[in-house]
N, C-alpha and C positions, 0 to 999 in steps of 0.2 A: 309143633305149635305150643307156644306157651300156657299153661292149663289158668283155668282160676284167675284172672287179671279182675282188680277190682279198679274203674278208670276215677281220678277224681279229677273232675271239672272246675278250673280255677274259673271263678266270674269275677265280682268285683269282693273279693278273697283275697288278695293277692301275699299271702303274709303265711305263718306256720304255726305261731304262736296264736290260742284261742281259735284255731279252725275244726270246727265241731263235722264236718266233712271229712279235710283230710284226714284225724284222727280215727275218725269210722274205718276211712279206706285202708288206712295204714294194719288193722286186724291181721288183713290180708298179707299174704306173701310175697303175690305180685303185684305192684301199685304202676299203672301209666298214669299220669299226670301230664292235666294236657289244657291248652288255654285257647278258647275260638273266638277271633274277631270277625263277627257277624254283623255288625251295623249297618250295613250299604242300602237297608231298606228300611231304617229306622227315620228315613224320610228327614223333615227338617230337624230332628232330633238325634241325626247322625253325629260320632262324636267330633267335636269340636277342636279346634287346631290345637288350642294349648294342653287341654286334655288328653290328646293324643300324644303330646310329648309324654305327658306324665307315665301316660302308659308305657311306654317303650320303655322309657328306666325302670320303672317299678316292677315289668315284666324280667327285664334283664336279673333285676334284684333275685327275684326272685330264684329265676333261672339258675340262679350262683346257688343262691340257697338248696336245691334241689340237685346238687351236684352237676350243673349243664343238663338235667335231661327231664326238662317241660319240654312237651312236644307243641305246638304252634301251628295253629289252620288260620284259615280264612277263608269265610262262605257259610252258608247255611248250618245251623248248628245243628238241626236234627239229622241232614243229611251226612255231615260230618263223623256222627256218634254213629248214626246206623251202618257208616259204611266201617266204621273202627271195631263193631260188632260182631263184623260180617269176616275181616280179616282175623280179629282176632278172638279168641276164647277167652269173650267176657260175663264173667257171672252178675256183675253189680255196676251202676253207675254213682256219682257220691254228688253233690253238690249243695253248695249254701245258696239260700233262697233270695232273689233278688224282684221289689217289688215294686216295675215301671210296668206297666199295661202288659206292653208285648213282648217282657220276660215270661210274666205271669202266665201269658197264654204260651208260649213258646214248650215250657215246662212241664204242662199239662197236656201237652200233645206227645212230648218225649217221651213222660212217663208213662202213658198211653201203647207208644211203640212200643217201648223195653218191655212195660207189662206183659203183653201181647207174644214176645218172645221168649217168657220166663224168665229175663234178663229181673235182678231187683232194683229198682230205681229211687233212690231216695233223695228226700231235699231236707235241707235243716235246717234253721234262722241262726244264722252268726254274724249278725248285723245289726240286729235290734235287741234292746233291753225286754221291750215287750211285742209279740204278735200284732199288727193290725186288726184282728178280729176278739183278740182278747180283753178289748179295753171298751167297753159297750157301756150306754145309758140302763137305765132299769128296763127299758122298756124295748130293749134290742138293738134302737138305733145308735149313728156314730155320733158323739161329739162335734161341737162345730166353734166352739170355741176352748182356745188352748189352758186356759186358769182349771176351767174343773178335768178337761181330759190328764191337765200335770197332777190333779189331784189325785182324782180314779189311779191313772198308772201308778202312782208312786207308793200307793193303799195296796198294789198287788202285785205290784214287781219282787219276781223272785229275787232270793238271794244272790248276789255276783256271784259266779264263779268262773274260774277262768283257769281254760285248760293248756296245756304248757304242749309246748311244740312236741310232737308224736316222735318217736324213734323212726326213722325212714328204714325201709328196707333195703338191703344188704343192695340190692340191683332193684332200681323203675327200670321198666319196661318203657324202650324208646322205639320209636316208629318211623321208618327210613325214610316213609312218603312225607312226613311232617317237615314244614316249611321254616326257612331261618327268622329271624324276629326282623330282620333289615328286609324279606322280601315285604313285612305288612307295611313297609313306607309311611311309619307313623309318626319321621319327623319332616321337618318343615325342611322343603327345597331351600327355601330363602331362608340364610340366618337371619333371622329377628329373635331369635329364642336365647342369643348369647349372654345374656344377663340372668337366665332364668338358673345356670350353672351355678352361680353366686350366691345366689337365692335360697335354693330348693334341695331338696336330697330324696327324691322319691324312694320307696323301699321300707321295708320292715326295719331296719336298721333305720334309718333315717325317720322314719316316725318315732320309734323309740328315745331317739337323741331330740328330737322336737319336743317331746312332751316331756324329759326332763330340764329340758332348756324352760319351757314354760313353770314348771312346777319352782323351779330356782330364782327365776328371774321376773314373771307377768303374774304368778298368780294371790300374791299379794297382793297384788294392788288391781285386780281384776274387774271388782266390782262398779268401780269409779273409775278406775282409769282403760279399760276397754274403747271408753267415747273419746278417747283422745290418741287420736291419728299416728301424734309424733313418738309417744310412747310404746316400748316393747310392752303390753300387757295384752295383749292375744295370744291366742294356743298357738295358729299357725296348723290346725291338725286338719280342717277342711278335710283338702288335695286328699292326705291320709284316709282318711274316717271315706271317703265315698269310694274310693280305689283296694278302699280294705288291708292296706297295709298295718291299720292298725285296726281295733274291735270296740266301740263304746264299752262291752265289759271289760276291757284291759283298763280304759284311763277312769272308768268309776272305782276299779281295785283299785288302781294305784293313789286318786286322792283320795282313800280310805286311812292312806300310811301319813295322809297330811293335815293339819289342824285344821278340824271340820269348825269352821267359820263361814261369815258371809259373805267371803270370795267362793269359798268354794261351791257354797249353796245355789250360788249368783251362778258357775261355771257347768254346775249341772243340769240347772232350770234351763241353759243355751243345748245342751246335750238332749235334752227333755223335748225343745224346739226340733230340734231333726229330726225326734221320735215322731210328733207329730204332724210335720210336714211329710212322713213316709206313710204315717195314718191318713191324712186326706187324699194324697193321690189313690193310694188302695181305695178308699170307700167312693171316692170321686175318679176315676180317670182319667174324665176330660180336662184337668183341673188346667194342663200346660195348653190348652187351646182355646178353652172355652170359660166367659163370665162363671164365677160361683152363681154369682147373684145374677138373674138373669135379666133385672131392669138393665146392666150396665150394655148390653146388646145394642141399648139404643141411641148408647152416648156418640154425641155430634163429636170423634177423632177430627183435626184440622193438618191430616199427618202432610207434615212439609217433610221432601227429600234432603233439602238444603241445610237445614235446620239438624233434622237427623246428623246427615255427615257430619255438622261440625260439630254436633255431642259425640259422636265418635270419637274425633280427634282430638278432643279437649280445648275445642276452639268459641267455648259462649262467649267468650269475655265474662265471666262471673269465674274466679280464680279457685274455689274450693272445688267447684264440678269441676269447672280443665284441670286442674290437680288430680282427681281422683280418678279421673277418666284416660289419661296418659300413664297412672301410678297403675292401672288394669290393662294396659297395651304392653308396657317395660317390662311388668312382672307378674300377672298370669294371676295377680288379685287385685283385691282392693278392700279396704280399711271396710269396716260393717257401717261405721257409720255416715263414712261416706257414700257407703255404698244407695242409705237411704235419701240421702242428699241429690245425689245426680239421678235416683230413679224417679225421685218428686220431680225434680227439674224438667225430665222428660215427659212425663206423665201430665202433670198439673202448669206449671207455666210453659211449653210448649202445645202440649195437648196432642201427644202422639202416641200412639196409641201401647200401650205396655207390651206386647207381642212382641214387638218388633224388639225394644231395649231387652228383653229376655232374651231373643235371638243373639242378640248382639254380646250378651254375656255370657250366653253359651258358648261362642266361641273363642271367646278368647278367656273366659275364666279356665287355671287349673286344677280348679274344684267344681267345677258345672256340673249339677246335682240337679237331675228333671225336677225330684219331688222339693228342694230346697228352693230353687231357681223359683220354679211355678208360682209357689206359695208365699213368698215373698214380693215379686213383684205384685200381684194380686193382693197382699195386703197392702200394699203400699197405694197403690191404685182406688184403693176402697171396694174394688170388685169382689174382693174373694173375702172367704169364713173367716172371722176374728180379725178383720182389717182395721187397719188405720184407719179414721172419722174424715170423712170428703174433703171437712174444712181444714184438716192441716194438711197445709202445704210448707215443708219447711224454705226458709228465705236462706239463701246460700252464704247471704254477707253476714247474718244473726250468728247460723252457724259454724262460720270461718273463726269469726267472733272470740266466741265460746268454747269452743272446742281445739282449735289450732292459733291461741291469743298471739304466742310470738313467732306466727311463720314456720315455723319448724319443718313440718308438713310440706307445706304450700311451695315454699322455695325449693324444697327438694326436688319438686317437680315441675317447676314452672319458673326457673333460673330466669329465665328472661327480668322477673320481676323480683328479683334477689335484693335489690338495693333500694325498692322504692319501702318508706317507713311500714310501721305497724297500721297507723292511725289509716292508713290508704289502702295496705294490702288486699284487700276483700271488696276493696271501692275504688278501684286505680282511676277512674273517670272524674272523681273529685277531688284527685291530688290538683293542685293549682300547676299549672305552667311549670316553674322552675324547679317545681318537686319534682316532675314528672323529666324532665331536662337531665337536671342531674342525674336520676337514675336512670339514664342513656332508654328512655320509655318514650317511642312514638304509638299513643293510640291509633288502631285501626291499619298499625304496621307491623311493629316489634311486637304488640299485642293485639287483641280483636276488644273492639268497643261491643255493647251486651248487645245480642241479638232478638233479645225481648228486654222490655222494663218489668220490675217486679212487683211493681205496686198494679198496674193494667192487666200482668198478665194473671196475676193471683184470681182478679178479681173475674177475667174472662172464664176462669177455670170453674169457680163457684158459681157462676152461670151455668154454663156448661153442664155440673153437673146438679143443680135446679129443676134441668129438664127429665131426670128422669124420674117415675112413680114414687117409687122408694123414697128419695130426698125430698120428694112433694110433703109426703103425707106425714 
């Protein structure tokens, strides 16, 4: 039996470069490295279709990186370790700390066992710039709105440092009972995913090459041109940043090498956003289930099935939500700022209830992030800490408007409507007759006419939420 194995636990790690873990392990002589997908009881927070693609490649990535020999489970991940314990002659386990509820706990009961065994068990944040627990008011508790929390962290964020992929050892330690990556069935039976190839490049390498594609090409013009859809000026590092293939220490080094400006300030403050959406779930972790604000408990939902489906599909007839909503079925995302667009739409002129639209992005986003996802829908909703104010509701046609003036966007995704003018795009209903003719457009055929009004529905919504305490007083 092989003496001394130090095992490092890949989680959402998935990378070499900046893993404050696998450097630990790597001390050792003998390193297994090993990756368990354990979701099957993470309930409706199981992972998500297109998130699961991500994983399969990023895993494979990885795979390569590590000469073929990550070893591969599935199933309970204590049971997995204790029984990798038990075969093997393990002195240490390694792992970067991952902070959704029932990691949390999962982790604390591991370390508990290994303790127990005299196994050493170590966890260690390579994910976050700052601790969840390190960013406190004077008076102990957590922040609830994100202006002073970005102050506070930024007053005491250590200094970046960023540790450089560990020398591997000569031979991992591979494990013959360990499962191939094709048994976890992590991609889709049905190809719907064929576009995402085009797309995406999961992997350490492929984050790396994202984030210099953004550094060259988006992040000049970031600040202002982020809100516009048709534009390359997004990172694209999502997918990256929650799968770990890359480490917010890696991309704060690296714009350090770029002209510190009000892009880039702009670009870190959104980096700062993730920090603190990983701080609210830690200090709240009912946050993906339950109101922050718990007048919002009482709000009259009118959840129609119908309705639902066709935001699904990209079917309201209002062109910028079925644009954005189609642009997150084909490619596994969607524009931020569309993103706030169809979640108002659901939310506030439908009046269905935000649960459900998080569900729905949970699966098919491949960046679905519990403490991102959560915390966004919930400010968008007005439910949750540092939310959006009740009464904006944004208007889809304003913001097609403004933000996607000449189509760009819009046609990409909703060809059908490729030839009808500018002046109509976003209001295909009020093109006249022969506008609509020429541009081979039968409402409520070749398109769908709006399934609510926005002047009615806006106004049902501000009712609606009227009714609760909060909005009273």
């Amino acid at each position: 039996m092989t003496q001394n194995i130090s095992i490092i636990w890949f989680r959402q790690d998935l990378r070499l470069g900046h893993n404050p873990a696998l450097t630990a392990a790597c001390k050792a002589n003998n390193v297994m490295p090993i990756y368990i997908l354990d979701d099957d009881t993470a309930g409706q927070h199981r992972m998500g279709a297109a998130s699961r693609w991500w994983l399969h490649h990023s895993l494979k990535a990885l795979d390569v990186s590590l000469d073929n020999a990550l070893n591969v489970y599935c199933g309970d991940a204590a049971s997995i370790i204790a029984d990798l314990c038990q075969r093997f002659k393990v002195d240490a386990v390694y792992w970067n700390r991952c902070y959704e509820p029932r990691h949390i706990s999962q982790s604390k009961y591991i370390k508990q066992q290994l303790s127990s065994q005299g196994i050493k068990a170590s966890s260690i944040n390579g994910s976050l710039l700052n601790e969840p627990w390190s960013v406190l008011k004077k008076d102990g508790s957590p922040y609830k709105v994100f202006t002073p929390y970005h102050r506070e962290a930024s007053k005491i964020e250590p200094p970046v440092t960023v540790l450089p992929a560990p020398k591997l050892p000569t031979h991992l330690i591979s494990d013959s009972q360990a499962a191939s990556l094709d048994t976890l069935a992590l991609l889709p039976v049905i190809n719907w995913d064929t576009d995402f190839y085009n797309l995406w490049t999961p992997g350490e390498a492929g984050a790396l090459s994202t984030l210099t594609t953004f550094l060259s090409e988006g992040i000049n013009n970031y600040k202002d041109g982020r809100d516009i859809p048709a534009l390359k000026a997004i990172s694209r590092l999502s997918p990256h940043l929650h799968f770990g293939d890359i480490s917010p220490h890696q991309i704060i080094s690296t714009l350090l090498t770029v002209a510190d400006d009000q892009n880039c300030e702009h670009f870190k403050r959104e980096i700062r956003w993730r920090e603190f959406s990983y701080y609210l779930l830690f200090h709240f972790p009912s946050l993906p289930e339950k109101n922050f604000k718990a007048t919002f408990d009482q709000f009259p939902w009118e959840n129609n099935p119908a309705w639902l489906m066709k935001w699904q599909k990209g079917l309201t007839g209002y062109p910028l939500v079925d644009a954005g909503m189609r642009e997150l079925w084909q490619t596994g995302s969607m524009h931020n700022r569309v993103r706030m667009v169809t979640a108002s739409f659901l939310i506030k002129n439908l009046l269905i209830d935000w649960r459900l639209g998080a569900q729905w992005f949970w699966d098919c986003l491949v960046d679905a992030d519990l403490a991102s996802n959560s915390a966004s829908w919930q400010w968008v909703a007005g439910s949750g800490t540092d939310a959006s104010p009740y009464f904006r509701v944004f208007n889809p046609i304003i913001q097609g408007e403004k933000f996607d003036p000449h189509g760009d966007y819009t046609r990409r995704y909703l060809p059908e409507l490729s030839d009808l003018p500018d002046k109509y795009l976003f209001k295909p209903w009020e093109a006249p007759a022969a506008i609509l003719e020429q541009a081979n457009i039968t409402l409520g055929q070749t398109y769908p006419m709006p399934i609510v009004q926005i002047k009615e529905s806006r106004q049902r919504a501000l009712e609606a939420y009227s009714l609760t305490k909060e909005l009273k007083s």
